[in-house]
C-alpha angles and dihedrals in degrees: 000000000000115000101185089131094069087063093102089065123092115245084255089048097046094047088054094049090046100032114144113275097224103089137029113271122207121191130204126197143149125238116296096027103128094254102147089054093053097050087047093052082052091062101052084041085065099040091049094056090058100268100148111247092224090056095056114095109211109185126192143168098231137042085226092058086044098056082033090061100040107050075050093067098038083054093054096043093059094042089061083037091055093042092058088226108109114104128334118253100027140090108248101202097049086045092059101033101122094337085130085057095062105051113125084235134146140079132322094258097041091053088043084057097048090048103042090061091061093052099029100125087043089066100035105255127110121266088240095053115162119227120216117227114211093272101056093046096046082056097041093051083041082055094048093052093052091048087049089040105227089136080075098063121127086224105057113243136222112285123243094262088056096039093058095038088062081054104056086044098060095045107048096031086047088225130144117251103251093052096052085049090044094049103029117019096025082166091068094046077119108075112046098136090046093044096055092040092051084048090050095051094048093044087051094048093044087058095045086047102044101231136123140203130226083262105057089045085073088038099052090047090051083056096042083057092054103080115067100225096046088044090051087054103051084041083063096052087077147050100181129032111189116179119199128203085020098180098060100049104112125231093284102041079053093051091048095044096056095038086061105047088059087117100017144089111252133204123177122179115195124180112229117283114269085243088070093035089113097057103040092109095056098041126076119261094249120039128206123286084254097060091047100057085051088057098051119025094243102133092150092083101243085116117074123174120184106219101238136186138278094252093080089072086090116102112227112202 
C-alpha cells in the first residue's frame, strides 16, 4: 500500500496513526499537536488496510469534535482517493465513497443512544425511549420535588439545576451521596436523605415514563455491558475503539470505553494532563509508560506510550 498521504504527518505523528493493532495504544500530547489530525489519519490507516468503516467506534465529547473528526477523515480518504494510490487491486473511489458515513462516531451518549435501540428490550427499556435533553430533566426532577414537597421546607432546599447536577455526579462518578456533597456541593451537606429520596422517585418516573437523561444513556449502557453475551456482541460489532479526548472520560465513559474494546483494537489519544499544561512545549509528545500510567491511572499494562521527541510539538494542518 502507498502511504504517501501520511507524509504531512510528522515521524511521531505518523508512528502513533500506524502504530501496530495488536496491542492498546495510548498517546499522549500537549495542546497544538496536531492530535486531532493524527487520530484522523488513524482512522483512514485503518480503513486503508481493509478494516470496514462500519465496524470502527470513534467516541467524543462534542458533537462539534465529532463532525470535526469526521469531515477530516473524509478529507484524507478522498486525497488518497484523488491521488490513485491507495491499494492495489481496488477502486478507490468506490473504497472511500461514504466510508466516513458509516463510522460508528459521536459522542458517548450518542453512541449510548444508538446502541441502546438495538438492545432496548435487553435492558429493559422500550425500543421508542425518549432522551431528555438538560432542560427537561432539570423540569421533570423540579416536578418531583414539588410532588415530594421539599420546595416547602423551612430550610430552603437545592434548586432543580443543582439538584440534578448531585445527581449526575453520582452517577456517572459512581460516588455516594455524601461523598459527592461533601466534595463537591459542601452547601447542600445538608440534605443527604432528601437528596437520595428525591434520586429514587425520579428514577422511578423516568422508568414509568420511559424516558432517559443524558445521564442514564451512559448508565444503561454500563448495564447492557454487564452481561457477558450481550457485551461480546456488542465487542463483534467492531474491529477498531478510539477514544478522544481520553483524560477527561468519567468513571462510567471509561468503563464503557474499555468494556468495549475487549475484542477490539483500542486507541485512545489523550492530550497531556492540565498539571503538565506549562510544560507541554519543553516535554516530548508521548511520555514513558510510567507517566502515563500516572496520567491516567492504568497501572494493568493494557496502555503503552513510545517517549518521542520534541519535535512532535509542531502542529501539521
Amino acid at each position: 500500500m502507498d502511504a504517501s498521504w501520511l507524509d504531512q504527518l510528522n515521524p511521531q505523528q505518523r508512528a502513533a496513526a500506524t502504530a501496530p493493532q495488536d496491542a492498546p495504544l495510548l498517546i499522549i500530547a500537549g495542546a497544538g499537536t496536531g492530535k486531532t489530525n493524527t487520530l484522523a489519519h488513524r482512522v483512514a490507516w485503518l480503513i486503508e488496510r481493509g478494516v470496514d468503516p462500519g465496524r470502527i467506534l470513534l467516541l467524543t465529547f462534542t458533537r462539534r469534535a465529532s463532525v470535526e473528526m469526521l469531515k477530516r477523515v473524509e478529507s484524507i480518504l478522498s486525497k488518497c482517493a484523488m491521488s490513485a494510490r491507495c491499494s492495489a487491486g481496488a477502486s478507490p473511489s468506490a473504497r472511500v465513497a461514504h466510508a466516513a458515513a458509516r463510522i460508528w462516531g459521536g459522542t458517548f451518549h450518542a453512541i449510548a443512544n444508538r446502541l441502546l435501540r438495538v438492545h432496548s428490550a435487553s435492558v429493559g427499556l422500550s425500543e421508542s425511549f425518549t432522551v431528555l435533553d438538560r432542560s427537561d430533566a432539570e423540569d421533570v426532577i423540579n416536578d418531583v420535588r414539588a410532588q415530594l414537597e421539599f420546595d416547602k421546607a423551612d430550610v430552603r432546599f437545592p434548586k432543580k439545576g443543582t439538584c440534578l447536577s448531585i445527581y449526575s455526579r453520582c452517577v456517572n462518578a459512581q460516588e455516594p451521596v455524601e461523598a459527592a456533597l461533601k466534595a463537591h456541593f459542601p452547601w447542600c451537606q445538608a440534605f443527604p436523605d432528601q437528596l437520595k429520596k428525591l434520586f429514587a422517585t425520579y428514577t422511578q418516573y423516568k422508568q414509568q415514563q420511559n424516558i432517559l437523561d443524558y445521564d442514564d444513556l451512559l448508565l444503561y449502557w454500563y448495564y447492557l455491558m454487564q452481561d457477558e453475551s450481550l457485551a461480546a456482541e456488542v465487542c463483534r460489532r467492531f474491529d477498531a475503539v478510539l477514544v478522544d479526548e481520553y483524560q477527561d472520560t468519567n468513571a462510567l465513559q471509561k468503563a464503557r470505553a474499555e468494556l468495549s474494546q475487549r475484542t477490539a483494537d483500542s486507541r485512545c489519544d489523550q492530550p497531556r494532563d492540565r498539571a503538565c499544561a506549562e510544560a507541554a512545549g519543553k516535554e516530548p509528545v508521548f511520555r514513558s509508560q510510567k507517566r502515563a500510567e500516572a496520567a491516567t491511572g492504568d497501572t494493568d499494562g493494557r496502555g503503552s506510550a513510545e517517549r518521542l521527541s520534541d519535535q512532535a510539538h509542531s502542529r501539521t494542518s
